[in-house]
C-alpha positions as CSV (number, residue, x, y, z in Angstrom):
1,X,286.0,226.7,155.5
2,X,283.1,225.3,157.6
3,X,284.8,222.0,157.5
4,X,288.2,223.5,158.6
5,X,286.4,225.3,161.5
6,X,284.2,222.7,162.6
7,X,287.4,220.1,163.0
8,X,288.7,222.9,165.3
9,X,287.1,221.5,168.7
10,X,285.5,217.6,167.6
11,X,288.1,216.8,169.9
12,X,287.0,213.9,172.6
13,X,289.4,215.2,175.2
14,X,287.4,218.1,175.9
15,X,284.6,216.6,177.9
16,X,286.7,214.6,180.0
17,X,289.8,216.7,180.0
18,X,289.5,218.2,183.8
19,X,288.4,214.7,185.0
20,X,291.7,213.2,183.4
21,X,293.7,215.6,185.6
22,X,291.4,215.2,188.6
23,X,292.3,211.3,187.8
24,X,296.1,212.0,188.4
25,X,295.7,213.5,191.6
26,X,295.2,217.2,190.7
27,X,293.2,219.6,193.5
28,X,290.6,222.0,191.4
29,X,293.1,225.1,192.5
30,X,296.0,223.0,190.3
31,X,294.0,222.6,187.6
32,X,292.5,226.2,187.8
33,X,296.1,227.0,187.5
34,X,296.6,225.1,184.3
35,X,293.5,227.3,182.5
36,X,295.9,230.5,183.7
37,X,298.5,229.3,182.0
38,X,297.0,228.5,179.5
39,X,295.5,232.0,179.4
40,X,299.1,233.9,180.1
41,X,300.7,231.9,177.3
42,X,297.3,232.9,174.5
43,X,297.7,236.5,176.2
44,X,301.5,236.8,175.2
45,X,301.3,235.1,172.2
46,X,298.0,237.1,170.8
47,X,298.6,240.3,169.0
48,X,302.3,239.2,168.0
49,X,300.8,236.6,166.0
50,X,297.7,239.0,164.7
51,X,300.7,241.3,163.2
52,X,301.8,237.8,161.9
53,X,298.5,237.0,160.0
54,X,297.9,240.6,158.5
55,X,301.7,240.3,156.7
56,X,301.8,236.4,155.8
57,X,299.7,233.6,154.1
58,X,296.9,232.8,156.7
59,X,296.4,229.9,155.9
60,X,300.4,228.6,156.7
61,X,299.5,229.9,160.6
62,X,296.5,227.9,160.3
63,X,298.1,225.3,159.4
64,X,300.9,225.6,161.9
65,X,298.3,226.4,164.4
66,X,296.9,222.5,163.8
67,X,300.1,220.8,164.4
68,X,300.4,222.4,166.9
69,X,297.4,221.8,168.7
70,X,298.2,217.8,168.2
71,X,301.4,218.2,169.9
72,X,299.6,219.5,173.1
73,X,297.5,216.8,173.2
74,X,300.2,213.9,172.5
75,X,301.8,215.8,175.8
76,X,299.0,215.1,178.2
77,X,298.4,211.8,176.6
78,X,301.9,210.4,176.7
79,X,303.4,212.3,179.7
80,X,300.2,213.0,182.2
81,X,301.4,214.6,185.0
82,X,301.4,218.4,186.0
83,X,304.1,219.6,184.2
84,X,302.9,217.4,181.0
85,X,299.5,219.3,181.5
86,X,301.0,222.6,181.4
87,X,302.8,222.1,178.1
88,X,299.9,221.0,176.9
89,X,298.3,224.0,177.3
90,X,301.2,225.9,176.6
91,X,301.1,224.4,173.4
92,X,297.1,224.7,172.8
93,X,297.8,228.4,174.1
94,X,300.2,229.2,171.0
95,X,298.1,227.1,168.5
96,X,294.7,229.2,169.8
97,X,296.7,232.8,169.3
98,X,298.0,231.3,166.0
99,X,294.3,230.7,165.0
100,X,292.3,233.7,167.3
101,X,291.7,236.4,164.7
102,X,293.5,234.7,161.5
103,X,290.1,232.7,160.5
104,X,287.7,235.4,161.4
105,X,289.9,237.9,159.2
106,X,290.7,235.4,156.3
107,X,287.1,235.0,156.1
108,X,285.7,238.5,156.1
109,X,288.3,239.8,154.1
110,X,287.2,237.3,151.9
111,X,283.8,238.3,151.6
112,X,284.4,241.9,151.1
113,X,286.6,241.1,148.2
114,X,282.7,238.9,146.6
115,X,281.0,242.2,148.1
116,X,279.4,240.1,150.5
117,X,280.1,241.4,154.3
118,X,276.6,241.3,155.1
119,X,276.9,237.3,155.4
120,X,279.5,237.3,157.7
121,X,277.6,237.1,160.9
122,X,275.3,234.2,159.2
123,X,278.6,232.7,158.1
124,X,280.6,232.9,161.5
125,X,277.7,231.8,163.2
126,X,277.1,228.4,160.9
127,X,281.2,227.9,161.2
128,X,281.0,228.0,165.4
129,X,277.8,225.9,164.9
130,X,278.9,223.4,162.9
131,X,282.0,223.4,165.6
132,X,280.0,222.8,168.3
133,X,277.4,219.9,166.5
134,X,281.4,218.5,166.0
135,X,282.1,218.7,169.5
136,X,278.7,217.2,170.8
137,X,279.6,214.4,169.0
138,X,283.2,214.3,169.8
139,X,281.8,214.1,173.8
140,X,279.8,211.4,173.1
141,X,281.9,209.8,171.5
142,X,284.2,210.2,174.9
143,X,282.4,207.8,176.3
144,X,282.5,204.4,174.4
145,X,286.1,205.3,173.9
146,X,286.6,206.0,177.8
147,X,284.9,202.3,177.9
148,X,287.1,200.9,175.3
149,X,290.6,202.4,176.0
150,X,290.5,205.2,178.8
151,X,292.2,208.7,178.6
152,X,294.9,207.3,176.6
153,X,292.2,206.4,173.5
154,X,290.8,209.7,174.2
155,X,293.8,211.3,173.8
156,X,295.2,209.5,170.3
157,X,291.7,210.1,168.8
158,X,292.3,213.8,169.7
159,X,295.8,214.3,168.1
160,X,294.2,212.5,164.5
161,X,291.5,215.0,164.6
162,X,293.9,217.7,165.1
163,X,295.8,216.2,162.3
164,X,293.0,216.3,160.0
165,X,292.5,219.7,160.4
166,X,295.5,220.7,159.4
167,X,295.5,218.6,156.4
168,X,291.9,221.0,155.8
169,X,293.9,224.0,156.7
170,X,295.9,223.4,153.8
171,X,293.2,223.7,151.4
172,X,292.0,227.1,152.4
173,X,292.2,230.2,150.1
174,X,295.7,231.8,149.9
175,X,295.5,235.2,151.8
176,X,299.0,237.0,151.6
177,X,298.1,240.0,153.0
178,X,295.3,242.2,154.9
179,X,292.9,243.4,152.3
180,X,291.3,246.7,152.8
181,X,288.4,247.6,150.9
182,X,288.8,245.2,148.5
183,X,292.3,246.0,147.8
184,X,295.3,244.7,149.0
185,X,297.9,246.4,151.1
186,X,301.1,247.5,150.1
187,X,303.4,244.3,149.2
188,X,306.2,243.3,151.6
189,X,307.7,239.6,151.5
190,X,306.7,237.1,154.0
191,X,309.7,237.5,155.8
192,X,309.5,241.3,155.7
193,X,309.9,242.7,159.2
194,X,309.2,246.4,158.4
195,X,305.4,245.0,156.9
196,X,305.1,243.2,160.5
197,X,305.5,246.5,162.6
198,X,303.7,248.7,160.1
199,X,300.8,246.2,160.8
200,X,301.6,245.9,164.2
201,X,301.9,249.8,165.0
202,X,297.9,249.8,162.5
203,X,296.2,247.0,164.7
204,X,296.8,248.6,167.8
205,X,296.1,252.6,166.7
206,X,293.1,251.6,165.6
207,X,292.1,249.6,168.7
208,X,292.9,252.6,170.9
209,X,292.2,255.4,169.0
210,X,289.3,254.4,167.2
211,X,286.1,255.3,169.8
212,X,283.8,252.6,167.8
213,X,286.5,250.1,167.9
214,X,287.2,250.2,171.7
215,X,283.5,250.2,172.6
216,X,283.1,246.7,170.0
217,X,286.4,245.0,171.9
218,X,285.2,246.2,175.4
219,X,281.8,244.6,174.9
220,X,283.1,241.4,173.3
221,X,285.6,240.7,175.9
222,X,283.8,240.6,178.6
223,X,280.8,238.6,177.2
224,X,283.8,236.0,175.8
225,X,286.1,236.2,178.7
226,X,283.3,235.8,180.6
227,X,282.4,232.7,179.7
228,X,285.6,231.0,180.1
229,X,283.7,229.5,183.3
230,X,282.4,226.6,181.2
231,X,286.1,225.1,181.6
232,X,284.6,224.3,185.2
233,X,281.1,222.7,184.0
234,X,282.6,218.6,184.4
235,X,283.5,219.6,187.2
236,X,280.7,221.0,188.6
237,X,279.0,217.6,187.5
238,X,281.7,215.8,189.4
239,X,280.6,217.6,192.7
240,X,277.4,216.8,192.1
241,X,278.5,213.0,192.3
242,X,277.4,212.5,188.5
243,X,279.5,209.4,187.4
244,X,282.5,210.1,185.2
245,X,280.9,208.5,182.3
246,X,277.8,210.5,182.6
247,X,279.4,213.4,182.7
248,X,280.1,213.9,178.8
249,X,276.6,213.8,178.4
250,X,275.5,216.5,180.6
251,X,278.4,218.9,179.3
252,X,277.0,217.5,176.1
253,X,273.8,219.3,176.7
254,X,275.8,222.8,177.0
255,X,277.1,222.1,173.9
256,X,273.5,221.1,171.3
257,X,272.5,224.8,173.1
258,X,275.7,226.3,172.6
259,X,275.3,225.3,169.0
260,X,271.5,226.5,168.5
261,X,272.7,230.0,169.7
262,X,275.4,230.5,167.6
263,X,273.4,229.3,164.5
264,X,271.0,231.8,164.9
265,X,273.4,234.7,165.2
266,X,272.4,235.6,161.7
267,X,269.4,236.2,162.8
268,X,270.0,238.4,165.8
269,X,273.0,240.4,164.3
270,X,270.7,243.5,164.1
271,X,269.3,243.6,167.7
272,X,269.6,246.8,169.7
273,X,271.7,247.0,172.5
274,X,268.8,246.8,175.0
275,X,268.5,243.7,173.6
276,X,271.7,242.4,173.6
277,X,271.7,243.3,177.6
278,X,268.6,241.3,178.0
279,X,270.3,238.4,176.3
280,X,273.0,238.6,178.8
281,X,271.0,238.8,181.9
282,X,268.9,236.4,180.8
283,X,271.4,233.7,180.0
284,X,274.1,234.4,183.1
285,X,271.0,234.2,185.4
286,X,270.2,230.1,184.6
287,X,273.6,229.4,184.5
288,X,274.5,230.3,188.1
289,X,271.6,229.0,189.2
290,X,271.6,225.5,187.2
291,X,275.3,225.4,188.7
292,X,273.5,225.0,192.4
293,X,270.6,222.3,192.2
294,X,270.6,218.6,190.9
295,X,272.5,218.2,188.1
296,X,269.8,216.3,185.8
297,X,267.9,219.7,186.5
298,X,270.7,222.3,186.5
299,X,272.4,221.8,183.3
300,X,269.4,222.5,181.4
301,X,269.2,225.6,182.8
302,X,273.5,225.7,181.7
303,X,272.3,224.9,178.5
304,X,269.8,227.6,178.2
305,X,271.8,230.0,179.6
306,X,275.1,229.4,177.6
307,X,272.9,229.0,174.5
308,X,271.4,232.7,174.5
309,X,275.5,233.9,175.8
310,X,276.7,232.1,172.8
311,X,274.5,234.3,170.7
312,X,274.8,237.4,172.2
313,X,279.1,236.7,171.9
314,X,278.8,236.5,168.6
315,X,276.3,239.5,167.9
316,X,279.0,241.5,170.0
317,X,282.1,239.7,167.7
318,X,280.4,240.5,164.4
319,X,279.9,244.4,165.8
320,X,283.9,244.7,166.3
321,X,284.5,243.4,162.5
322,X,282.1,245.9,161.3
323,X,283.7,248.5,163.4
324,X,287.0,248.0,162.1
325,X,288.2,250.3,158.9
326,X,292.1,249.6,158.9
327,X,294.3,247.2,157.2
328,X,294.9,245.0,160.2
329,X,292.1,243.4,160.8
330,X,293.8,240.5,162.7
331,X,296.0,242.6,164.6
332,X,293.0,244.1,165.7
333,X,291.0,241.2,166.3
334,X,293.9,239.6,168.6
335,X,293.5,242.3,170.8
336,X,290.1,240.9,171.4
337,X,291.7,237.6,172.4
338,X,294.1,239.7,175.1
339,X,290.7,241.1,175.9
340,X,289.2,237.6,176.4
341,X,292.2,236.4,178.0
342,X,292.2,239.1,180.7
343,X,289.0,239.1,182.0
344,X,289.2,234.5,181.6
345,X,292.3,234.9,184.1
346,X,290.3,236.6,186.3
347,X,287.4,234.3,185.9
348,X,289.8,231.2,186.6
349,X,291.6,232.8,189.5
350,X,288.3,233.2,191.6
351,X,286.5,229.5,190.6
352,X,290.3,228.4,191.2
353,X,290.8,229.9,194.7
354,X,286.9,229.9,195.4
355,X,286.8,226.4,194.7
356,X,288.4,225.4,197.6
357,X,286.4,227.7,200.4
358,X,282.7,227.6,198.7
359,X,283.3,224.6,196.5
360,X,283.1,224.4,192.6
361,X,279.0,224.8,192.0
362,X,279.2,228.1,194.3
363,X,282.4,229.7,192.9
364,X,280.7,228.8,189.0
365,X,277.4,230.1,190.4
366,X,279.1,233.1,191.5
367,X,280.9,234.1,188.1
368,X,278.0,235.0,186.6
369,X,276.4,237.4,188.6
370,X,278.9,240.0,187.1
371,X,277.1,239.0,184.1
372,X,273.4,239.8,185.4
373,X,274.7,242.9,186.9
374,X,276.4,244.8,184.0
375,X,273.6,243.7,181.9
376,X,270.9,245.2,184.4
377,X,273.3,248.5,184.9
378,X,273.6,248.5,180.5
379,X,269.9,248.2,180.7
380,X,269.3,250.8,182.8
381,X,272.2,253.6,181.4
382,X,270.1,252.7,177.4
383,X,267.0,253.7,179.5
384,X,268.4,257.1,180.7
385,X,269.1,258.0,176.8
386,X,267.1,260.3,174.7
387,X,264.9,258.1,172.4
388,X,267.5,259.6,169.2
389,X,270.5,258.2,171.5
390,X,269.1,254.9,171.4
391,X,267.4,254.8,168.0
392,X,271.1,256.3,166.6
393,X,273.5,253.2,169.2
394,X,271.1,250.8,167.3
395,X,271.7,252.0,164.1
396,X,275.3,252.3,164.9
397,X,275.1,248.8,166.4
398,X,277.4,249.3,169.0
């Protein structure tokens, strides 16, 4: 499974991909509107296929999910011009929904079957991890082959890696329906469409009914929607006049932290929600303000912040799998990713139409005071609580 996940994003086209479209003439408000669709296209596409996972194999959308992520790729490659872009990301928007909840699911239903939920945040942490050390080396890797073949190299190494991972997709337990409790649901065929609304109609009672549920997904959106600003953290580089080539290297940094942060989620899983706020506040703050001095300074302070965000997002991911009792646990999860998606739309509309008044650095610098500020108000609200409030919200974890 590790292997699966960490193919997921060693994808060189990452580090350079907003500096390819800058390189075919695209303003930072086009390109801001290629992350929304991007966004719209994961928001439509998100619970639908949740339903999906909790009634078929996983492990075929996973698969599917792979492919499809090649095929976006191959479009900006081959056809790189705005409307080549934006089926790209159509495309990656499908594949992500296809993946968004399946994985996280397929592998904690998995481990309550061994009688081993306890490991998931240790797991899900090492499996984002050993994603990220993937993508550190897939943007330095960028580099030499920006050198040796520009975006076009780029690109064709992209589409094999997202080739491999669907050959590893392939190989992943076979996981026919949601488990609950160790049990499997009631049986309907793959094709059944009455077992895809049953699940449907679970996933999203639970999410709205269940007070423990919504609190999880509320939290976890924000602090993963949230950081959808990282999109913008080339080209924050490129304002600074850092040198295209250089600029994999400096995202690169964002990325060894982002890595250390999630590892250590098995660590952190139990901290209280005073805590978790502190995390927040503490790595919003360096972000917004690495985003506004010299870059050879300021992305250390990026790295540091989007390190300790990194952990704190999946602290709040792992809470929201605990939380949730129901036989659609990837229904459920998706509506985490509409969650995420919402609150990334909003994130890209402002850097996006910010951009272009206060300039990249300010508008990314300015995303993550909402950040500082609903930690400080979280901070203050677990304050105002009775001693058994707090000691009981711990022990509840969220």
């Amino acid at each position: 499974m590790l292997a699966y996940h960490a193919s997921r994003d060693a994808i060189p086209l990452y580090a350079v991909y907003a500096l390819l479209f800058a390189e075919h003439g695209l303003s930072a408000g086009q390109i801001s509107s290629l992350f929304v669709i991007w966004s719209v296209t994961a928001f439509v596409a998100e619970v639908p296929s949740g339903a999906w996972a909790d009634t078929v194999d996983r492990r075929h959308l996973l698969v599917a999910s792979a492919l499809i992520h090649a095929a976006a790729f191959a479009a900006w490659t081959w056809w790189p011009s705005y409307a080549g872009f934006a089926l790209g990301f159509v495309l990656w928007g499908v594949s992500g929904a296809l993946m968004s909840g399946t994985f996280e699911a397929l592998l904690y239903d998995d481990l309550v079957v061994r009688g081993e939920r306890a490991r998931y945040p240790r797991l899900i942490g090492y499996a984002r991890s050993s994603a990220l050390v993937f993508t550190l080396l897939a943007e330095l890797a960028a580099v030499p082959l920006l050198h040796a073949g520009g975006y076009q190299l780029v690109g064709v190494a992209s589409i094999g890696v997202a080739l491999v991972q669907g050959l590893l997709a392939a190989t992943l337990p076979v996981s026919r329906s949601a488990r609950h409790g160790g049990r499997e649901t009631d049986g309907e065929s793959d094709e059944d469409a009455a077992g895809y609304l049953v699940m449907l109609r679970a996933g999203l009672s639970e999410a709205s009914r269940t007070p423990s549920v919504r609190r999880a997904l509320l939290v976890a959106s924000v602090l993963v929607g949230m950081t959808a600003y990282d999109e913008f953290f080339p080209l924050v580089a490129d304002a600074h006049g850092v040198a295209a080539t250089t600029v994999p290297v400096l995202v690169a940094l964002a990325t060894l932290a982002q890595a250390v942060g999630t590892a250590l989620a098995g660590r952190t899983a139990r901290m209280s929600p005073r805590t978790l706020a502190a995390v927040v506040g503490g790595g919003a703050a360096p972000i917004s303000a690495g985003a506004l001095v010299h870059p050879y300074v300021g992305f250390l302070g990026i790295a540091l912040g989007y390190g300790l965000l990194n952990n704190a997002m999946i602290v709040a991911e792992t809470r929201l799998q605990d939380s949730i009792q129901g036989p659609a646990r990837a229904t459920v999860t998706s509506v985490l990713g509409v969650g995420e998606e919402t609150v990334a739309l909003v994130t890209y509309a402002f850097v996006g139409l910010g951009s272009g008044v206060i300039g990249v650095p300010v508008a990314v610098a300015l995303v993550g005071l909402p950040l500082v500020a609903g930690a400080v108000m979280s901070h203050l609200m677990i304050m105002w609580r009775s001693p058994s409030r707090i000691t009981a919200d711990a022990e509840g974890r969220l």
